[in-house]
N, C-alpha and C positions, 0 to 999 in steps of 0.2 A: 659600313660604307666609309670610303677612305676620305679624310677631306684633305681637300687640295685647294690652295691659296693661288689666283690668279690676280698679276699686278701689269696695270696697262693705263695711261691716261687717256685713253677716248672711251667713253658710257659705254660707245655703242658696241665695241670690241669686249667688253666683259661682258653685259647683258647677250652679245650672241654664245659667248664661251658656257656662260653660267647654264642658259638654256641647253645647250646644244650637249650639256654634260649634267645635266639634273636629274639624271636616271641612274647615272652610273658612279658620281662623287658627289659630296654634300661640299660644294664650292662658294668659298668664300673669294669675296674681291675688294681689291683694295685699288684706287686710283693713282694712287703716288709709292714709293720705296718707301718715305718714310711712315707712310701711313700702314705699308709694310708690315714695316718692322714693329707696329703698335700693335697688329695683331698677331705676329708671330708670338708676342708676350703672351698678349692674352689667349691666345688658343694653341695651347702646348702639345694639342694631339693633331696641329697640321704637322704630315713631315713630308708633303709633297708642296714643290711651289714653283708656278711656269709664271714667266716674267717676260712681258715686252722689253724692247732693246733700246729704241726709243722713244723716249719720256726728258719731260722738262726737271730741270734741276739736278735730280738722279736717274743718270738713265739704268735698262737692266743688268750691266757690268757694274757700275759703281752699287748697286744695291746689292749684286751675288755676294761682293766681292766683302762688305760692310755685314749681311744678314751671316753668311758662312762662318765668318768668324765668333758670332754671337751665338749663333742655332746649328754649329756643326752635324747633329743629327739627320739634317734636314736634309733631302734631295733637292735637288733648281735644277729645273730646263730653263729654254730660253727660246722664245716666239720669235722671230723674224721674218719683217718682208724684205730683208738684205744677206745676201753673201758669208759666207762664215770667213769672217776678220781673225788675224794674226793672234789680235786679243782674247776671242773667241776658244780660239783653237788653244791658247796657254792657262787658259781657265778648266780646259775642259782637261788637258793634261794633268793640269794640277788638282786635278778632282773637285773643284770648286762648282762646278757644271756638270751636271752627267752628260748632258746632249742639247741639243736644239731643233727644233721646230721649224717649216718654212709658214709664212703665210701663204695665201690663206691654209688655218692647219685643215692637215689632216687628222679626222678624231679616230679611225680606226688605229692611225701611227701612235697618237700621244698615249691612248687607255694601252697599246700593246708594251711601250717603254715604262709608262705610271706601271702596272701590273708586275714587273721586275722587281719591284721595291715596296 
């Protein structure tokens, strides 16, 4: 089973993720980037990781952007309940990103893009 790292600062948006994908990835969550990037360390066989967009302090650009350079193995989606940003879009060029998510997600979308990698 693949584990997949989910980073979002509201509870209740990981606890639906975590539930809504406990059949299909052994999903860890982290509330903050940097909290993150503590377990990107510690769990060297996460290489998938979907990141909310906004979050206080770091949001999920400055986290891609900070974890990619550290865990380059690593796959990042990116969750959003906004528009895909200029930003978005030179992250995702730049291979920093593979894709992004709308909210509320869709789970048949995310496990179909996860299953790619």
């Amino acid at each position: 089973m693949k584990k997949v790292l989910y980073v979002d600062d509201e509870e209740v948006n990981l606890f639906i993720f975590k539930v809504s994908f406990k059949d299909v990835y052994d999903v860890v969550t982290a509330q903050s980037g940097a909290k993150a990037l503590e377990l990107l360390v510690s769990n060297p066989e996460i290489k998938i990781v979907i990141t909310d967009l906004r979050m206080p302090i770091m949001d999920g650009l400055e986290f891609v952007k900070v974890a990619k350079t550290k865990f380059g193995d690593k796959v990042f989606f990116l969750l959003t309940g906004f528009g895909i940003t200029e930003e978005i879009k030179q992250l995702i060029d730049n291979n920093m990103l593979n894709n992004y998510f709308s909210k509320p997600f869709n789970k048949t979308e995310i496990i179909s893009e996860v299953e790619k990698h």
